[in-house]
C-alpha positions as CSV (number, residue, x, y, z in Angstrom):
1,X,-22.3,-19.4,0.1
2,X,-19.1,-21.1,0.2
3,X,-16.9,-21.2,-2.8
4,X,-15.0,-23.7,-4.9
5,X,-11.8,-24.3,-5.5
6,X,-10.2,-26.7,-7.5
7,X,-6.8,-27.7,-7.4
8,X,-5.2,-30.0,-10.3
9,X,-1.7,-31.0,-10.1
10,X,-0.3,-34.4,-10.6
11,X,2.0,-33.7,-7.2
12,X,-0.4,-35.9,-4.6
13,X,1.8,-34.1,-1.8
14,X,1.0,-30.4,-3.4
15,X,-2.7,-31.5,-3.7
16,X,-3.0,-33.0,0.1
17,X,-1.3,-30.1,1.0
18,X,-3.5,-27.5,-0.4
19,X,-6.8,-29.0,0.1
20,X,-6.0,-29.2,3.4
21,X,-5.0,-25.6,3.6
22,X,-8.0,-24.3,1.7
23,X,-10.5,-26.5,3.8
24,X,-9.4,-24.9,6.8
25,X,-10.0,-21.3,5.2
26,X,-13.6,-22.1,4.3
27,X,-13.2,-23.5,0.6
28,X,-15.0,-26.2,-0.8
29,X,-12.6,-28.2,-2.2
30,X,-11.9,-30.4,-5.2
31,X,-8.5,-32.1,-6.6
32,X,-8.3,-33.8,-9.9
33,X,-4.2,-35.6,-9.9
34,X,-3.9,-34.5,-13.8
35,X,-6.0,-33.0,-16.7
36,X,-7.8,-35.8,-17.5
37,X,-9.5,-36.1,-14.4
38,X,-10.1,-32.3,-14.1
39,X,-11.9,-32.1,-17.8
40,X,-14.1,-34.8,-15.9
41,X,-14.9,-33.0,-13.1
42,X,-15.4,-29.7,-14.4
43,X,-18.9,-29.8,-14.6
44,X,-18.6,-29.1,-10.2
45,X,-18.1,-25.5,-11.6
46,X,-15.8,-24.1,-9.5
47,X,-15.5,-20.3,-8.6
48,X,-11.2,-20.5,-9.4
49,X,-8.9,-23.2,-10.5
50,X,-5.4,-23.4,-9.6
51,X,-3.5,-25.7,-12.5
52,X,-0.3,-26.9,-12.3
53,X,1.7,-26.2,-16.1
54,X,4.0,-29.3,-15.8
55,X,1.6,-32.4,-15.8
56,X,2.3,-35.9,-17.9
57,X,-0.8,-36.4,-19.3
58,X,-2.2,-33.0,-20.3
59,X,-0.1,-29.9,-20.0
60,X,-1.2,-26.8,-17.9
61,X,-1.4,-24.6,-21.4
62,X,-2.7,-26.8,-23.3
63,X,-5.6,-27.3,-20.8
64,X,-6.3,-24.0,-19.8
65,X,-6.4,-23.2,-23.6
66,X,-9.2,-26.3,-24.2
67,X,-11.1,-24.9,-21.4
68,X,-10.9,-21.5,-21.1
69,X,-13.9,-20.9,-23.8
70,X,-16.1,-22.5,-21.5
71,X,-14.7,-21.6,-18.2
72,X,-14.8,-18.2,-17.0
73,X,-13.7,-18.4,-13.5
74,X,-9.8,-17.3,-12.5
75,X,-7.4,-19.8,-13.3
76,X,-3.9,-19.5,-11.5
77,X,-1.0,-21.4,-12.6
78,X,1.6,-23.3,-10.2
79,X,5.0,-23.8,-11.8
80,X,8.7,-24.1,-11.5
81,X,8.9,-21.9,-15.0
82,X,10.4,-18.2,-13.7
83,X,11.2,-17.0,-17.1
84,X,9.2,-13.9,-18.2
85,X,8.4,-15.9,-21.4
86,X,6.5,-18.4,-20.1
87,X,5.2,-15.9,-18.0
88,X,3.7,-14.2,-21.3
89,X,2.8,-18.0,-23.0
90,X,0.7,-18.1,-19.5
91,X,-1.3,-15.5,-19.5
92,X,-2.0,-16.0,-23.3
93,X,-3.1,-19.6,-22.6
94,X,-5.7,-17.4,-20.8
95,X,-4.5,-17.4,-17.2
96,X,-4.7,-15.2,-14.5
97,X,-2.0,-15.2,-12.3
98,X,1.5,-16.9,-12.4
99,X,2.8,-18.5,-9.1
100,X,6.3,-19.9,-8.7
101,X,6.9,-22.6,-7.1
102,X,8.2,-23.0,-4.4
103,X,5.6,-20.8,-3.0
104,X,4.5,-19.5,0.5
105,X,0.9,-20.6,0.8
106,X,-0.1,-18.0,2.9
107,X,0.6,-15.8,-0.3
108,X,-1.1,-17.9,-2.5
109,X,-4.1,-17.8,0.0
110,X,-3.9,-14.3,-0.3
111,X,-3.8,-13.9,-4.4
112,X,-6.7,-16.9,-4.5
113,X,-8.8,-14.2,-1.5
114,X,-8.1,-11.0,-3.8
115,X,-8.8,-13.2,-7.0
116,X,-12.2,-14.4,-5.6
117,X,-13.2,-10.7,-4.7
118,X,-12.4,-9.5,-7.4
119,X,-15.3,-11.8,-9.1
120,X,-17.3,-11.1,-6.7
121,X,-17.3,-7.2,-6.7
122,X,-20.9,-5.5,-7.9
123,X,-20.8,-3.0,-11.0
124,X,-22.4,0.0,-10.6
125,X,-23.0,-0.1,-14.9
126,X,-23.9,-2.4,-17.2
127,X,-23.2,-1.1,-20.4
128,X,-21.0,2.2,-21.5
129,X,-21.5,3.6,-25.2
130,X,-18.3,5.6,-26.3
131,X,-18.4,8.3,-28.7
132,X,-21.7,6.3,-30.1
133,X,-19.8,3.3,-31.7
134,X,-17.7,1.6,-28.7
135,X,-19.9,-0.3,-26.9
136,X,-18.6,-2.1,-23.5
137,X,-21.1,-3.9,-21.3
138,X,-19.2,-4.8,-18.2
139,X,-21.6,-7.5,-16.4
140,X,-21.2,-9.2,-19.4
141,X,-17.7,-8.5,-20.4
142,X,-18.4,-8.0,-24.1
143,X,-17.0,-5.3,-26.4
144,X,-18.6,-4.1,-29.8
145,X,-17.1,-1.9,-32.0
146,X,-20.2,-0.9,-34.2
147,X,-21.9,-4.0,-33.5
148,X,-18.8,-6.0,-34.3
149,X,-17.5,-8.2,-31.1
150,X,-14.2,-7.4,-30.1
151,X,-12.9,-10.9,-28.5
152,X,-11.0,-10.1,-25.4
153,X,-9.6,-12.5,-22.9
154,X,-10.7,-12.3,-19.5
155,X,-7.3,-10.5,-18.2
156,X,-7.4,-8.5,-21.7
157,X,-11.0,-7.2,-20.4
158,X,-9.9,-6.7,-17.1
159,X,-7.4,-4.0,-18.1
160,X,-10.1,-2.4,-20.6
161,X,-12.3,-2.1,-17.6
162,X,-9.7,-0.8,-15.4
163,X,-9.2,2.1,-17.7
164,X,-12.3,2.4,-19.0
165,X,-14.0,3.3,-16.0
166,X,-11.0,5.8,-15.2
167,X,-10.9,7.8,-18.3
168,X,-8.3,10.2,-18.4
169,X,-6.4,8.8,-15.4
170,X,-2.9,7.2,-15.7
171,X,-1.8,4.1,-14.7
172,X,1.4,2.8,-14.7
173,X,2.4,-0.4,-15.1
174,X,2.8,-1.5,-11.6
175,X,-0.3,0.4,-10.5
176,X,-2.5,-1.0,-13.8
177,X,-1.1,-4.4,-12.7
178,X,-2.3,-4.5,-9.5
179,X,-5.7,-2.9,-10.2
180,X,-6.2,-6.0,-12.5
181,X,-5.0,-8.7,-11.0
182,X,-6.1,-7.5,-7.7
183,X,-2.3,-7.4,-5.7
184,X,0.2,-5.1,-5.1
185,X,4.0,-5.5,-5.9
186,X,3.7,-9.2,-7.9
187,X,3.1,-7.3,-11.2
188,X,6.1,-7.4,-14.4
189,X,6.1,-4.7,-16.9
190,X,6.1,-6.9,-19.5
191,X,3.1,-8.8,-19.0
192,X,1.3,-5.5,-18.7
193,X,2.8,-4.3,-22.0
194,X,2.1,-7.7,-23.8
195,X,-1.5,-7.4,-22.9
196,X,-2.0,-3.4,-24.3
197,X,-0.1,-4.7,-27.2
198,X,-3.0,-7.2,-28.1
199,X,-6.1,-5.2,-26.8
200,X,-4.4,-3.0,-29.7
201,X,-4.4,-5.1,-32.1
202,X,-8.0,-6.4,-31.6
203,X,-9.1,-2.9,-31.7
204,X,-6.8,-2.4,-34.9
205,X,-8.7,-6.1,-36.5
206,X,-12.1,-4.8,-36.5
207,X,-11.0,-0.5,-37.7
208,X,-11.7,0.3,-34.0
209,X,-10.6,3.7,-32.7
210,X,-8.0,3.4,-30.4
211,X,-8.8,4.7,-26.7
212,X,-5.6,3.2,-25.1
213,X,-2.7,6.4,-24.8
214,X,0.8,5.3,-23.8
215,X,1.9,8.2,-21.5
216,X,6.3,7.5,-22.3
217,X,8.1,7.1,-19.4
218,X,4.7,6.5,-17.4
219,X,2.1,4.2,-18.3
220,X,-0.9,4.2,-20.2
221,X,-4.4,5.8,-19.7
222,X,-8.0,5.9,-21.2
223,X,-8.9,8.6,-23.9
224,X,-11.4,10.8,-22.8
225,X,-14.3,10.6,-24.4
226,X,-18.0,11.2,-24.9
227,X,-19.9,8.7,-23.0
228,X,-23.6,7.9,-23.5
């Protein structure tokens, strides 16, 4: 089945340039030239979304935050921004990957590919039990802590999965970066650490046991645990 890709920036060459691009590579495609006209096309459901953060009518944040509760697919942003704070502001919004522009499209192709896959990928479980009271259902990406919902963000979730399903393993930042967001050598230590930080804390909200072990000096890893 071919998959859909929208692309909303308010740059017509950017947009031209990229649906072209996509096209060629098998993509359905669909542009909305701001966030108005992408909160009216939405409906088209489209399997990833690349958004543009710098847009007159309707910021980038602000509309990936207004959509993300009922959007699940992988939103990228395109942006000028290089400062790890946006970076951070970003992935809170509820992104999943950050591309600067100027970018090489064959690497944006190639993060959109590894994005889509990841989506795509079959899980062997459904649904994990912890030490009887942490309860993480990975088709549906919900986590209960004795029956109360832990609200994760999709990256947040894909980081707890990563883990998860490698208890006892380390990861370090570069290595838990790319197993999450799918590439190799893009990854910042401080996104990573941002993200642990508020898994934590929404485990901390709800008296959860934490599972998540810094390892100082080289990353983080999953408690080991009884599993049911």
């Amino acid at each position: 089945m071919t998959q859909t890709i929208m692309i909303i920036d308010d740059e017509i060459e950017i947009l031209d340039m990229l649906k072209r691009y996509f096209s060629l590579e098998g993509y359905h495609v669909i542009t909305a030239a701001g966030g108005k006209e992408a909160l009216q096309k939405l409906s088209k459901q489209p399997d990833l979304i690349l958004l543009d953060i710098n847009m007159p009518d309707i910021d980038g944040l602000s509309l990936c935050k207004s959509i993300r509760d009922f959007v699940t697919c992988p939103i990228l942003f395109l942006t000028a921004n290089t400062e790890n704070s946006d970076k951070i502001k970003g992935f809170g919004a509820g992104g999943d990957d950050y591309i600067i522009k100027p970018f090489s499209v064959d690497e944006l192709g190639a993060r959109v590919s590894a994005h889509l896959r990841r989506e795509n990928r079959s899980k062997t479980k459904s649904r994990v039990l912890f030490d009887g009271q942490l309860a993480v259902d990975y088709l549906e990406r919900t986590v209960y802590w004795d029956g109360k919902e832990i609200p994760l963000l999709k990256k947040e979730f894909d980081i707890l999965e990563v883990l998860s399903q490698n208890p006892g393993q380390v990861f370090d930042k570069e290595r838990l970066y790319e197993a999450a967001w799918g590439l190799d050598g893009l990854g910042n230590n401080s996104v990573v650490a941002e993200h642990i930080r508020k898994i934590r804390a929404k485990f901390a909200a709800v008296g959860a046991k934490q599972y998540i072990e810094t390892v100082w000096g080289v990353g983080y890893k999953w408690e080991k645990a009884s599993v049911n």
